[in-house]
N, C-alpha and C positions, 0 to 999 in steps of 0.2 A: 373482581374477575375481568371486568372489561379494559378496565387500564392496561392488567396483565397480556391479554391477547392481540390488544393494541400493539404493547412493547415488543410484542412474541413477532407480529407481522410483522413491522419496522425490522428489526434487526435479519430477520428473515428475508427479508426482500432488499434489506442493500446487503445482503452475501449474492444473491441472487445479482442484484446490478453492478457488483462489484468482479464478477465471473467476465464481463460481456460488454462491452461497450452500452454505455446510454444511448436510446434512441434520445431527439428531441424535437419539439415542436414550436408552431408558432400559439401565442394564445388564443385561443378559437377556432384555430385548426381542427383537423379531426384525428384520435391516437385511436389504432384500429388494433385489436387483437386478433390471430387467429388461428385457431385449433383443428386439429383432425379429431374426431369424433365417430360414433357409430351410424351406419349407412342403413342397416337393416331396419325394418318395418314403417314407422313413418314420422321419420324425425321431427316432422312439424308439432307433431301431437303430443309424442314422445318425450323430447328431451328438455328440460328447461335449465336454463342456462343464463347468468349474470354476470356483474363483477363490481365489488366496492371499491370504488377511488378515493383516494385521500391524499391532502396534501398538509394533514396536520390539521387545520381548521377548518376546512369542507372537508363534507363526507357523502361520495356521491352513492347511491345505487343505479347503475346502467344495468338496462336487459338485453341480454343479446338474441341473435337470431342465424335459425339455418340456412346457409349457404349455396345446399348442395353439393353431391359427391364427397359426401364425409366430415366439409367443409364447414366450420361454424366460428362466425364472428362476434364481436362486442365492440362498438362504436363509442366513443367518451368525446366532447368536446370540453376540455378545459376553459373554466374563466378566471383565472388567477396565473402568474407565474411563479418558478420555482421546482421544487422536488415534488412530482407524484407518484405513488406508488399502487400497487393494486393486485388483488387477490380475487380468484375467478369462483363461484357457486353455480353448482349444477349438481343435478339428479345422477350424473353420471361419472362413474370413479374417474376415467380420463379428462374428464375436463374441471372435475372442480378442483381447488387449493394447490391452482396455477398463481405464479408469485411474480410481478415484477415492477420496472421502475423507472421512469423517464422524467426527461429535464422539459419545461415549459418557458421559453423566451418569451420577449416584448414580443408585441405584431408587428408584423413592416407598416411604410404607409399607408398602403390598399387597404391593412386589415381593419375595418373600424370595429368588429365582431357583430351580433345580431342584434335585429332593431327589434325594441320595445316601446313601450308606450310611456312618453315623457308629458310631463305637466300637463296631467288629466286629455286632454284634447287630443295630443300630439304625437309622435314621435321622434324616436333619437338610437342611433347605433347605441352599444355597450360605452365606447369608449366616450360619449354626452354626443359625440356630431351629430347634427341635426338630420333625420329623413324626412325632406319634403317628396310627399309621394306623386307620383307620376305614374299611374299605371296604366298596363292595355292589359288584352286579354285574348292568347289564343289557343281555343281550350285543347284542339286535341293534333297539336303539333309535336310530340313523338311518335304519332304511329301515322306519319307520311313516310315515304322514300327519303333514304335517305340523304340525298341530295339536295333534296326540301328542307330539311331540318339543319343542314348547314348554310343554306341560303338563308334563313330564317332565322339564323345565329348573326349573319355576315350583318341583316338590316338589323337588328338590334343592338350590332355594335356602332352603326351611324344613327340610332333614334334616340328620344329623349326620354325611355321608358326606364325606370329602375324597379319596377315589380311588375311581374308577369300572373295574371290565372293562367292555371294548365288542369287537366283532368289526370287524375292517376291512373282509368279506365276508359278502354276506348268507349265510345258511343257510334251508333250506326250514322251514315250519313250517305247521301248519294256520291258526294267523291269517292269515298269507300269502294263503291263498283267499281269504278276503275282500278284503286290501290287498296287491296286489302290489308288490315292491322299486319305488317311482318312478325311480332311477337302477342302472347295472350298473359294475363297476369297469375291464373293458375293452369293449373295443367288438366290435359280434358281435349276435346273434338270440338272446334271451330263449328256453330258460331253459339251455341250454346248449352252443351254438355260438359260440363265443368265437377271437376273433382274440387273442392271447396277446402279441403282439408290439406289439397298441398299448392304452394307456391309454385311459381316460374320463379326461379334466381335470375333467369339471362331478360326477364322481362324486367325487373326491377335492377338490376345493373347498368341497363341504356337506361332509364332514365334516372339513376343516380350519376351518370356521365351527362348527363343533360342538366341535370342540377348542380352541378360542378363547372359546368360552362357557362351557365348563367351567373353565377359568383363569380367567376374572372372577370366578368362583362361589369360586375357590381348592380346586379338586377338580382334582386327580392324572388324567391319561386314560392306564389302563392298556390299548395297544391291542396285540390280538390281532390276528397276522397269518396263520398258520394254523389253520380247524377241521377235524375230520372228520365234519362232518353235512353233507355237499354230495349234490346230486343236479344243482350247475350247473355240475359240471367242474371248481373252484378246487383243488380237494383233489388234483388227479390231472395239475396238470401235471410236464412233467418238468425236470429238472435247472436247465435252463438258464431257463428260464422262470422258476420259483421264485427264482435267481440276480436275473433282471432286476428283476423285482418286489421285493424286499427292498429291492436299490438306490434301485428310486424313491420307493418306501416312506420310506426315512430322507433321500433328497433333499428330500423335501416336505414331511415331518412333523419332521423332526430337531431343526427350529431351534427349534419348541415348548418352552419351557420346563417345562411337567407333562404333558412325553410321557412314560410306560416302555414298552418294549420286552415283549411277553410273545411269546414266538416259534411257540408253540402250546397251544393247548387240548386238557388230554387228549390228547395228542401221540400216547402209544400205541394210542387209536384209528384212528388215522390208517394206515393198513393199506397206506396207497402208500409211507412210506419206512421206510426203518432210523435205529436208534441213530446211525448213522454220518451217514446223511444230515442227524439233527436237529444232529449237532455240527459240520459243515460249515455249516449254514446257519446255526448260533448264533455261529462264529468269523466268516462274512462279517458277522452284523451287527455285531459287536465291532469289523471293521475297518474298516468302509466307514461308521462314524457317526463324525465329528469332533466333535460334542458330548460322544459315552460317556452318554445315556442309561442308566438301568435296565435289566438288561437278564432275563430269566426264562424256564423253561418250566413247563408244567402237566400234570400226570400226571391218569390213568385210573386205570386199576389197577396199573401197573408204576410205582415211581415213577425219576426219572433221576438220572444221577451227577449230582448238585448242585456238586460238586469241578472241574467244569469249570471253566476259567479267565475264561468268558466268561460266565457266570452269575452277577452280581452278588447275587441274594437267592432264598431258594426260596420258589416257589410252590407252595402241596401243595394237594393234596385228599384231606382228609380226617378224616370227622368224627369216629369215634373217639378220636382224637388229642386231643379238646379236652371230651372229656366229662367229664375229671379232673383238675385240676391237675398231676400228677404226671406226664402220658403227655408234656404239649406240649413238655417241656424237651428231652426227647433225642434229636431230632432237629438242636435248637441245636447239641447238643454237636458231634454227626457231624459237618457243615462249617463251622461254624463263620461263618456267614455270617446276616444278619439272616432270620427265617420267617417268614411270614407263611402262615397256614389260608387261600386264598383262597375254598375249597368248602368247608363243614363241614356241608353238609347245610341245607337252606333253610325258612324260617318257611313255612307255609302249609297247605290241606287239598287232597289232592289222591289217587291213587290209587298214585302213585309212593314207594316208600319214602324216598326221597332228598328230597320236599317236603313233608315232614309233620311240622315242627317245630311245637312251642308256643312264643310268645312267650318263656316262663320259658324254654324248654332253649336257644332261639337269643341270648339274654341269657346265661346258664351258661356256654354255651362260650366267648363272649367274654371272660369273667371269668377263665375257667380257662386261656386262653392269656395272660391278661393276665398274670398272677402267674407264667407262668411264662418272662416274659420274652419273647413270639414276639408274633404280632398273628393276629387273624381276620377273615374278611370274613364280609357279610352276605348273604342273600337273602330274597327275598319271591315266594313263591308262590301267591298266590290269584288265582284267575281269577275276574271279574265278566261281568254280561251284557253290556258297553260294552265291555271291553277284555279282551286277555288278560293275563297274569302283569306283573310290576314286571320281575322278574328276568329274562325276555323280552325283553319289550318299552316296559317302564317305563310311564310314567303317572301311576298312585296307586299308594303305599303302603296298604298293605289291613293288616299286622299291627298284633303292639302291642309288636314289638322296640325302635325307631326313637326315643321319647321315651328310653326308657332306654339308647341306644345312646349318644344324645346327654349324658345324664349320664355316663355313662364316657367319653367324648370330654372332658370338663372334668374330671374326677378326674387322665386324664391329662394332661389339659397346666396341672394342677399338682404332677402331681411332677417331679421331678428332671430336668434337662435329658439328664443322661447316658445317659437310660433306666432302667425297670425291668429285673432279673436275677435269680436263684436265689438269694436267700440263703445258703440250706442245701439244698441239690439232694436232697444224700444223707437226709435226714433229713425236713426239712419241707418238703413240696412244694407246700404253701397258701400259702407267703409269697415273694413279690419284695419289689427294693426297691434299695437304695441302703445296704450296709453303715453304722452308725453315723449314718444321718441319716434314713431312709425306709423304712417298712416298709407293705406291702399284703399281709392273712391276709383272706385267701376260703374259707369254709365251708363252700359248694358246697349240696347236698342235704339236708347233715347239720346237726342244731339242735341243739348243745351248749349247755348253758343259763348257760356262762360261760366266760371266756378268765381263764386268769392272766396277768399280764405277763410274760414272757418274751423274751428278745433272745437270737439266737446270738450268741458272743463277738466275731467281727470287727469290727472298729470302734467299739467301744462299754470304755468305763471306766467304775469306780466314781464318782456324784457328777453323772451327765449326766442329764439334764430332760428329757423326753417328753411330747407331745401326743397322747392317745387319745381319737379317731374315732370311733364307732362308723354303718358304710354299710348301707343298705338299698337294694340294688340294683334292688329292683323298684319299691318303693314311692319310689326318689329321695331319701333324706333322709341326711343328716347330724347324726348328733348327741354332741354333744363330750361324756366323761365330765369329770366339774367334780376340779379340781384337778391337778398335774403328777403324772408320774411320777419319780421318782428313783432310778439303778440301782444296785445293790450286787453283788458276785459273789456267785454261788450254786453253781455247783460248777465243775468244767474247761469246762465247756463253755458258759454262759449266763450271765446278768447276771437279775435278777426285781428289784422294788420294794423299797425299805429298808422298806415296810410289808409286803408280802405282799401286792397289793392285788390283788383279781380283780374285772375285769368281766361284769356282769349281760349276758346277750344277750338278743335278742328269740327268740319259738320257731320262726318262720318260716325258711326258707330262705331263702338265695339275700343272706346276712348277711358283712359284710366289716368289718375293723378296719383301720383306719391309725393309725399312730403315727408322729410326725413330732418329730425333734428341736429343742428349744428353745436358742439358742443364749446365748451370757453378756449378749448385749444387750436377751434376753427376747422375738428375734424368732426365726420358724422359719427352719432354717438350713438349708434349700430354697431349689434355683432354683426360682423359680413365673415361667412364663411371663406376659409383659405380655400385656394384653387389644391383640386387633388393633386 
């Protein structure tokens, strides 16, 4: 019987694509369906509505969702190319065993499709390119003016960020006095009487155009779906409510290709639920997204069982963690799963302990989770008289992280595809790398006034060629020591130069060495990412 109904749609749906020109798309695009539907009572509750795509060997189920004013869509993001077809289900005679058909091309260049989590640690678009992550965070930069949010677009097209946190709901704030939210996310009397049962469309429309301009920029929208700084109700609905909103959540936003999922901020602030309740609401989004987005949560002071099955990578907060090479790895170890410092304590002057970096310690840290295989995010905390914080509410950049963020954004997407890892975990906690081909030593604080060459044993024999680096992380420079390296064994455990050769360092901090293997054709025997 199923073969049959199979054969039944196919032939059904190319008479169907055969009436009308094919729409077509790129792959990981977005194929958006959309129907007029019943307006009466209250569609959100009402009406449910899907559709099965197939392109022969996948078989998707996407859910859709109400639009408003009659209006109901179903979002599909293809990962394959070729012929797909698809037939609509709903509760409602007009909208279900709607039939049709489109054609799915390559991607262009730009499209690398969505990032997931590549060799246990890491990350990698769909198509293997590698994402070395670089993120900042400002969480509630669609509900400024809007002249703000395209100034705030303009600096992210010159900074070195490719994933953003954003909030999906506003939060109170004293800029807010000044600019109140211009849209709310359900419908209801500002600032907190809220009808829970129905959406805003025009609220989540600006920010699916905001998530849409973050993907031309090629910047990741990490959105948060719960905080705990509310005073407008969001925080404290119950069960079920929460339940609906997820669902619509990943109905409307799923098919985005640099969506991830962050399920809450500082979770355990959030004093309206349990552990139990974040892991019911972390496994609905795991099941109810046909894409499989990213999926995270974000700790306060407790941090959460990252071993859940539905938590794709951990999001931590915490600065500590990244103040030393040595501290960021062991967390890797625990789950095993890619890390990323989203919080590590923010650039800026401020009264708050938490925004009072220097430029050098918010460069530090990211140097010191770099080497130890994890990733950090960035913030910016300085308030001017025009605006308040980046990290806020975005704007301008006010540090002097950003230039040099942007040099370690290109260091890394010239090393190794694979990722950076621990070398030597146990022993030297300054160097990541790529066994036998790649190696990154961060001196952090400390000015040694010279490196001997040195290689832990793995991957490396008597007789192999080396390229030594010498980085300046503040000041941006690069400068090669003249002449190869050539290793020889030096005791059980290391390989050193058949000369003995040590390099001179500078006395400053903040000094890093690469060593990059030469291979028999005399070129470095590195993946080095193509220029976009």
């Amino acid at each position: 019987m199923k073969s049959i109904r199979h054969l039944i749609f196919y032939v059904l749906s190319a008479l169907c694509g055969a009436a009308s020109d094919i729409s077509t798309l790129e792959k990981w695009g977005v194929f958006e369906i959309e129907l007029k539907g019943p307006e009466q009572g209250n569609p959100f509750l009402d009406v449910r509505l899907g559709a099965v795509f197939t392109d022969g060997n996948a078989t998707v189920l996407v859910p859709g969702f109400y639009d408003g004013a009659g209006v109901y869509k179903i979002r599909f993001s293809p990962g394959s190319t070729g012929d797909w077809r698809y037939e609509t289900k709903s509760n409602r005679w007009e909208l279900t065993g709607k039939l049709g058909r489109f054609a799915v091309t390559p991607p262009g260049p730009r499209n690398h499709g969505p990032v997931h989590v590549h060799n246990t640690y890491h990350f990698a678009y769909a198509d293997s390119t590698p994402f070395k992550q670089i993120g900042t965070t400002i969480y509630n930069w669609t509900d400024t003016p809007d002249e703000l949010q395209e100034e705030t677009l303009r600096t992210l097209a010159a900074a070195p960020f490719n994933k953003v946190r954003m909030l999906l709901t506003p939060q109170p704030t004293p800029y807010q006095n000044r600019f109140a939210p211009p849209r709310w996310p359900f419908v209801g009397t500002p600032p907190s009487q809220w009808d829970f049962t129905r959406f805003n469309p025009d609220y989540f429309r600006h920010i699916e155009a905001r998530i849409e301009q973050l993907g031309a920029l090629g910047i990741e929208a990490d959105v948060i779906l719960f905080n705990p700084y509310g005073k407008f109700g969001f925080e404290t609905m119950d069960a079920v409510s929460d339940e609906r909103y997820v669902r619509y959540i990943v109905a409307r936003l799923g098919a985005y290709h640099n969506i991830w999922w962050s399920l809450a901020n500082e979770y355990d602030f959030l004093r309206t639920k349990t552990d139990a309740d974040w892991d019911r609401l972390g496994t609905l989004l795991q099941q109810c997204d046909p894409h499989q987005r990213l999926r995270s949560i974000h700790n306060g002071s407790i941090i959460f069982d990252h071993n859940k099955p539905w938590i794709t990578h951990v999001s931590m907060q915490n600065g500590a963690a990244v103040e030393e090479p040595g501290r960021a790895e062991m967390y890797r170890g625990v789950w095993r799963k890619p890390v990323v410092y989203d919080e590590v304590k923010y650039e800026g002057v401020t009264q708050y302990r938490w925004g009072n970096l220097t430029g050098q310690e918010m460069v530090h840290r990211f140097w010191c989770g770099t080497v130890a295989g994890t990733y950090v995010g960035h913030g910016d905390y300085f308030s001017t008289f025009e605006e308040d914080t980046w990290t806020s509410f975005g704007g301008k950049l006010s540090g002097q992280s950003a230039p040099r963020l942007a040099f370690l954004r290109k260091i890394l997407e010239e090393s190794p595809a694979q990722g950076i890892d621990p070398i030597d975990k146990w022993q030297d906690v300054n160097t990541g790398g790529v066994s036998g081909l790649y190696y990154l030593t961060y001196f952090g604080q400390s000015t040694p006034p010279e490196w001997r060459f040195k290689l832990y044993k793995n991957g490396v024999s008597e007789g192999q060629r080396y390229q030594v680096e010498i980085i300046d992380t503040w000041n941006m420079t690069v400068t090669p020591v003249e002449g190869d390296f050539v290793t020889k064994k030096m005791d059980n455990y290391y390989y050193s130069d058949t000369s003995g050769r040590v390099v001179r360092l500078p006395s400053n901090p903040g000094i890093a060495i690469r060593v990059r293997r030469i291979g028999e054709d005399g070129k470095l025997a590195v993946t080095v990412l193509p220029n976009d």
